[in-house]
C-alpha positions in Angstrom: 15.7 24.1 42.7 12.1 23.1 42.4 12.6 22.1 38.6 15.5 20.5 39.2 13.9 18.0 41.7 10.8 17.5 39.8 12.8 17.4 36.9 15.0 14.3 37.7 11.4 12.8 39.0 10.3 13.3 35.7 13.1 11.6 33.8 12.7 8.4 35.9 9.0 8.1 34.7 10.0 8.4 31.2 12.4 6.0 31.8 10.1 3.4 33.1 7.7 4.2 30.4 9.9 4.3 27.6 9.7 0.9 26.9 5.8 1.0 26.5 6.1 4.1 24.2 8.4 2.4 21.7 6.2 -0.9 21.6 3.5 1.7 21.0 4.9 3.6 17.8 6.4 0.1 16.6 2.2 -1.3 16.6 1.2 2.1 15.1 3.6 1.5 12.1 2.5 -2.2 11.5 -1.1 -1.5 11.8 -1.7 2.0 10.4 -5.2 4.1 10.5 -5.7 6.6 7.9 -7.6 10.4 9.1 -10.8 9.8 10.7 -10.4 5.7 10.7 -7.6 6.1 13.7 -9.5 3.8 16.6 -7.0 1.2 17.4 -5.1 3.9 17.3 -6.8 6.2 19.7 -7.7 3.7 22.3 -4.2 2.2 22.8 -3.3 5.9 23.3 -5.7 6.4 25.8 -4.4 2.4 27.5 -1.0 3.6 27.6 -2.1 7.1 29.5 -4.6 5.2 32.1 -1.8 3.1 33.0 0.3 6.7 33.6 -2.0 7.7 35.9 -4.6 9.7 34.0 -8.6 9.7 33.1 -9.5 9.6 29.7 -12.1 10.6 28.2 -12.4 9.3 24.9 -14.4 10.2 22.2 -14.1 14.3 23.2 -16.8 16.8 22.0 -18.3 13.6 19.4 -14.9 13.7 17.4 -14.3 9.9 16.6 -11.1 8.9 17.6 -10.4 11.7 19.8 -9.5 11.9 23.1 -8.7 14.1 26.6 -7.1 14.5 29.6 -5.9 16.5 32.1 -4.1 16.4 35.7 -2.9 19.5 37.8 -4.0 21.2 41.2 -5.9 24.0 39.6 -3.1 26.6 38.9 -3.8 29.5 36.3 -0.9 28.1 34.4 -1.9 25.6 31.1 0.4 23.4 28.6 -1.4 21.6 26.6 0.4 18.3 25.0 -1.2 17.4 21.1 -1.1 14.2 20.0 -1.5 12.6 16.2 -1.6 9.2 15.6 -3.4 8.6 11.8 -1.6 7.5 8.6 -1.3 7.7 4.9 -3.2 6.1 2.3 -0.9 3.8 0.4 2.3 4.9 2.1 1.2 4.3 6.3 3.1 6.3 8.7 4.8 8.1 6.1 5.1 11.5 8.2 6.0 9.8 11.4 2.8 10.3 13.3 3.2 7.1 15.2 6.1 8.3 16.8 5.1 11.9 17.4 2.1 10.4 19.0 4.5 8.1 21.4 6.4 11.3 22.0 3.5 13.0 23.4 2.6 10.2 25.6 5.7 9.3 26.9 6.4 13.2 27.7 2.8 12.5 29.8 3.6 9.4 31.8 7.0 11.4 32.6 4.9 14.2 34.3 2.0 12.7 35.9 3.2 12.0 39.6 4.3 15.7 39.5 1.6 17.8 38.7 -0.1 17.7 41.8 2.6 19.5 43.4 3.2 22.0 40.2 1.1 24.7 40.3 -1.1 24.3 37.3 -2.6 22.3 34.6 -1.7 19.8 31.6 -4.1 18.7 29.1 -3.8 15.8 26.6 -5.6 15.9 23.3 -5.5 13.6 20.9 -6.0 15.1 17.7 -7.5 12.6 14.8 -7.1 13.2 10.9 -4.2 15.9 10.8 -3.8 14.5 6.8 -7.2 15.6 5.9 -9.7 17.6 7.4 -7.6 18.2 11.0 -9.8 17.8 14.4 -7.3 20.9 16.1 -9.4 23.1 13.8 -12.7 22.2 15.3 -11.5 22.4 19.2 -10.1 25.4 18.3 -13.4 27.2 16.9 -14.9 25.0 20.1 -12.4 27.3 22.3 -9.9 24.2 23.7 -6.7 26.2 23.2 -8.6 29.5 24.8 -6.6 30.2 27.7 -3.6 27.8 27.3 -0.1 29.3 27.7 1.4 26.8 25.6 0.2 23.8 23.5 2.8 22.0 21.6 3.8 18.6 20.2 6.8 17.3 18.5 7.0 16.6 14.5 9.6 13.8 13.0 11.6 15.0 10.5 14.8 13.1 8.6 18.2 14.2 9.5 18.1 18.1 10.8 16.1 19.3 14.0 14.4 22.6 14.8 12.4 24.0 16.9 10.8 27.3 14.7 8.3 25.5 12.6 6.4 27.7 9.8 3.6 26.4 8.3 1.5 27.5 4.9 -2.5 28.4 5.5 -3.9 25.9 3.1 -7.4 25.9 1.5 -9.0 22.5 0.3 -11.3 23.5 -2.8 -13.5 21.2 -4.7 -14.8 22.8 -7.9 -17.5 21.2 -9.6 -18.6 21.1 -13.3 -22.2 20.4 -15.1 -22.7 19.8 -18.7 -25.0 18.2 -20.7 -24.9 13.9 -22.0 -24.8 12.9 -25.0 -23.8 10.1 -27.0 -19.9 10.7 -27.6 -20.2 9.0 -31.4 -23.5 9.4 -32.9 -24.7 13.3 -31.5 -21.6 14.5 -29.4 -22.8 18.3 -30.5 -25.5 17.8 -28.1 -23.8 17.5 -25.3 -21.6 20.0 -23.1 -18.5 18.5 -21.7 -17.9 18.8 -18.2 -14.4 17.3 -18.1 -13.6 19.4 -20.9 -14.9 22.4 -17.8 -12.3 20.0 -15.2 -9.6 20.0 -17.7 -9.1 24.3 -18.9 -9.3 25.0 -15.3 -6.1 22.8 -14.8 -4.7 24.9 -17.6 -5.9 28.0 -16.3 -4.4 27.5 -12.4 -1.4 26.6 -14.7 -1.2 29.5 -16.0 -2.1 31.1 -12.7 1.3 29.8 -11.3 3.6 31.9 -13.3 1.8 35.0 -11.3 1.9 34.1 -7.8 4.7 34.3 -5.1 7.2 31.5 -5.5 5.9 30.4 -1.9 2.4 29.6 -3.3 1.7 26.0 -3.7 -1.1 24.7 -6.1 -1.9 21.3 -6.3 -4.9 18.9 -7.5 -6.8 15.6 -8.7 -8.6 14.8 -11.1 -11.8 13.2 -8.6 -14.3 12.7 -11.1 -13.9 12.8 -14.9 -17.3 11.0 -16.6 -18.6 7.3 -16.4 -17.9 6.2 -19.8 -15.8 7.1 -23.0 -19.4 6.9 -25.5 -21.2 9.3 -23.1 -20.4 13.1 -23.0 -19.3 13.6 -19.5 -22.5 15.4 -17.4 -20.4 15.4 -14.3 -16.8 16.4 -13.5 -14.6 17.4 -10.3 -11.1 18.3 -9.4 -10.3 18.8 -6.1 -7.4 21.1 -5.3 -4.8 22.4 -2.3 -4.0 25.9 -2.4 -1.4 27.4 0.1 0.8 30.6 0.7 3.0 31.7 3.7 -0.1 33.4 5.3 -3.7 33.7 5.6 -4.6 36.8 3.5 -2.4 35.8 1.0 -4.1 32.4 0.2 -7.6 34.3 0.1 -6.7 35.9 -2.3 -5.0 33.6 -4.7 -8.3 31.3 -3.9 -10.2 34.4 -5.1 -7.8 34.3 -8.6 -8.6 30.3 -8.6 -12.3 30.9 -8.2 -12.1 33.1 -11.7 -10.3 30.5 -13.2 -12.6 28.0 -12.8 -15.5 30.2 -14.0 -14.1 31.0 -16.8 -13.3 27.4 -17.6 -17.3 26.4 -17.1 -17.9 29.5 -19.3 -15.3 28.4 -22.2 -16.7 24.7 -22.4 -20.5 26.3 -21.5 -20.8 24.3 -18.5 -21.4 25.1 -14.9 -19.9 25.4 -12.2 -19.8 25.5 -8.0 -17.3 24.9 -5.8 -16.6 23.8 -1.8 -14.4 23.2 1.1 -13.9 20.1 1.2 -12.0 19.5 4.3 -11.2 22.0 6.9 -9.1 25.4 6.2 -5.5 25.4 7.9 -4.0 28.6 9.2 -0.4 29.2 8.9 1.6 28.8 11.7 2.3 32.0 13.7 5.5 32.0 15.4 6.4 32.7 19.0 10.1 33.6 19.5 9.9 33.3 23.6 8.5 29.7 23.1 11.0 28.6 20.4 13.9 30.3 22.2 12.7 28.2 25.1 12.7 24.9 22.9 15.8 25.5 21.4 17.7 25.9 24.5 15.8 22.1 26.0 16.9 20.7 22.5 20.8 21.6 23.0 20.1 20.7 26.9 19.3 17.0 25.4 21.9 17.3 23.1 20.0 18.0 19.9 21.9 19.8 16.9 19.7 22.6 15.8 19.6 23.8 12.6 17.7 27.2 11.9 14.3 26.9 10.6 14.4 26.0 6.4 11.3 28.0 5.9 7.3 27.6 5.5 6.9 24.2 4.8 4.0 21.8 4.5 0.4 22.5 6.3 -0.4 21.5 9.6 -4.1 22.2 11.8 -1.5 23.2 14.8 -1.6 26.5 12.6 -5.2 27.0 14.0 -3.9 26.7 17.6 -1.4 28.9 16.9 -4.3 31.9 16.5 -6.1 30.7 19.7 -3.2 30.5 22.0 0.9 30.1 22.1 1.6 26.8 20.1 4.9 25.4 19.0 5.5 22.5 16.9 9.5 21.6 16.7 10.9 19.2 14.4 13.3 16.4 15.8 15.5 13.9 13.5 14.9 10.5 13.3 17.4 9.7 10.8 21.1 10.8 9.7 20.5 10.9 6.3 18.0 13.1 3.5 14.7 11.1 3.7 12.0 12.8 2.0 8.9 12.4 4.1 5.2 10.8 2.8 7.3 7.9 1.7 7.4 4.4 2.1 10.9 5.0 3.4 10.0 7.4 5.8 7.6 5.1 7.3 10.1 2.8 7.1 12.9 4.7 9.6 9.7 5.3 12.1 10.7 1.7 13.7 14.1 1.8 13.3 16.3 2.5 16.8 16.8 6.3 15.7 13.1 6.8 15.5 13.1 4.6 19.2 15.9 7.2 20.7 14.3 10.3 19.2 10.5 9.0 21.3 12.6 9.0 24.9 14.3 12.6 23.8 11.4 14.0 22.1 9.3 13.4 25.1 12.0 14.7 27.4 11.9 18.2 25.2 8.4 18.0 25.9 8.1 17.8 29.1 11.2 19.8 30.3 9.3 22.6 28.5 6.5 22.1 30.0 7.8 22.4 33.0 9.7 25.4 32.5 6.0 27.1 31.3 4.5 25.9 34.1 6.6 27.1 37.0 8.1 30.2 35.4 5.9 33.4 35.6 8.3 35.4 33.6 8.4 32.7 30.6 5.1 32.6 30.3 4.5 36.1 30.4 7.2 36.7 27.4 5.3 33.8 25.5 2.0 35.2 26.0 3.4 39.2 24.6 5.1 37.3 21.8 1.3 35.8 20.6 0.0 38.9 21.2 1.9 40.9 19.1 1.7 38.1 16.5 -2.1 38.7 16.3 -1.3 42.4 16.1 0.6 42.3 13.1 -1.7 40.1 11.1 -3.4 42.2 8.6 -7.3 43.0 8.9 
């Protein structure tokens, strides 16, 4: 009876706000930030969320474009609502993050007259650079998502909807090679090609791909490959994604990459070293309770689910996952097969689908975290689930 009153309380502030949210995504999608550059970005967030009714504190814990909130009466219950906002390069809101952003806000405004009279707490982050080096994975070694029952956020996708999300644990390796100049023409047996270092350890991880589990993804870029064609190259660098299902899978197909590359720098007699370059992802561990849960607020909002098409992608909401519950659903903003990190994608994220998936998106969002606030037993069945997920991983 309680959820049902705050419930319909709820809707009518999404209602009101709805408008606001759509002109919010729309400006995201004409004017959009790339990872780490997201400012405009983060402080119209953080305008739309003052006028709900909440404090923001914006940056938080010196990220840049970061921000957070929260509103409750002090319960021991937690949700925690994630927010992305940054772009592409080249391609803009290619992956929908303007309107997963406007989801999360609108799902805010819709619960902020009610959470002094639910017995708990909701916490807004706003997450910056999820395409590159991911804030979440910071505030999660920081301990943000320590304690939260649930953190969660909504992800666009094209025409199906889910709410089991798998992620792959993804590694961001830079591997760099040192040779020797030389003129290319006149004395090119003086020098030691570091390019020629670059270019046997693309080879080599090709090679490296017929031996791996089909789920292993391998990708790179050439980043640095000599300053001109009459000089020997001295300097070269790739810079490579490697991802599996799970964590102690990738480390050791990293391992197997590492080889590659020094065998590369000891084939062209160069040297070599290599980096993280951005952040590590985890994969995404799952939590059957919290799905369930999601699931059954999608069909509520009349959402067709479709099961869950497999690891897909990386995503820093894999590090919440290790620190706490976490859930990251997909919901459709189109009808038809739209490949996302296109111009086409970015496209349909201001079209009315994307507009009508904001006002139910933020409705699955905030009817769940409802649910998780008031209901002892859901949260307690969420909470086992993560802890036997940690269980199971290997040591």
């Amino acid at each position: 009876m309680v959820l049902d009153s705050l419930w319909e309380e709820v809707q009518n502030e999404i209602a009101f706000f709805a408008e606001d949210a759509i002109e919010l995504s729309d400006w995201l999608a004409k004017h959009p930030e790339v990872s780490g550059e997201e400012f405009q970005a983060c402080r119209r967030h953080a305008s739309f969320l003052g006028k709900a009714g909440y404090d923001v504190e914006t940056p938080f814990l010196d990220v840049p474009a970061s921000f957070y909130a929260k509103k409750g009466n002090g319960g021991e219950s937690k949700v925690c609502l994630l927010f992305e906002y940054d772009a592409l390069p080249g391609v803009g809101h290619g992956c929908g993050h303007n309107v997963s952003g406007a989801m999360s806000a609108l799902a805010a405004a819709g619960l902020s007259r009610v959470m002094e009279r639910v017995p708990g707490e909701l916490t807004l982050l706003g997450t910056p650079a999820e395409e590159c080096s991911g804030s979440k994975v910071f505030f999660a070694e920081q301990g943000v998502f320590d304690g939260i029952d649930l953190a969660m956020m909504i992800h666009c996708s094209d025409r199906n909807s889910y709410a089991g999300y798998r992620s792959l644990a993804m590694d961001a390796l830079e591997f760099r090679f040192r040779g020797r100049p030389a003129h290319a023409s006149s004395e090119p047996w003086s020098g030691r090609n570091a390019l020629n270092g670059v270019q046997l350890l693309f080879h080599s991880l090709d090679m490296l791909r017929q031996h791996v589990i089909p789920e292993v993804r391998i990708h790179g870029v050439i980043s640095e490959g000599g300053l001109a064609p009459n000089i020997v190259p001295e300097h070269a660098a790739a810079r490579f994604y490697f991802r599996a299902p799970k964590r102690h899978i990738l480390n050791g197909v990293v391992e197997r990459a590492r080889k590659c590359a020094a065998g590369a720098a000891m084939a062209s007699e160069t040297e070599v070293e290599w980096r993280n370059f951005e952040f590590s992802f985890d994969d995404m561990l799952q939590n059957r309770s919290a799905e369930e849960l999601v699931e059954g607020v999608f069909r509520e909002l009349g959402v067709a689910v479709a099961p869950c098409p497999g690891a897909s992608g990386s995503t820093d909401v894999g590090n919440v996952s290790h620190r706490c519950p976490a859930v990251q659903p997909k919901l459709s903003i189109v009808d038809e097969a739209i490949p996302l990190h296109t111009h086409e994608f970015a496209e349909a994220t201001a079209r009315p689908g994307a507009h009508r998936a904001i006002v139910r998106g933020a409705k699955a969002l905030a009817k769940t975290a409802l649910v998780v606030l008031l209901d002892d037993d859901v949260r307690r069945r969420i909470g086992e689930d993560f802890k036997k997920e940690l269980e199971s991983m290997p040591q």
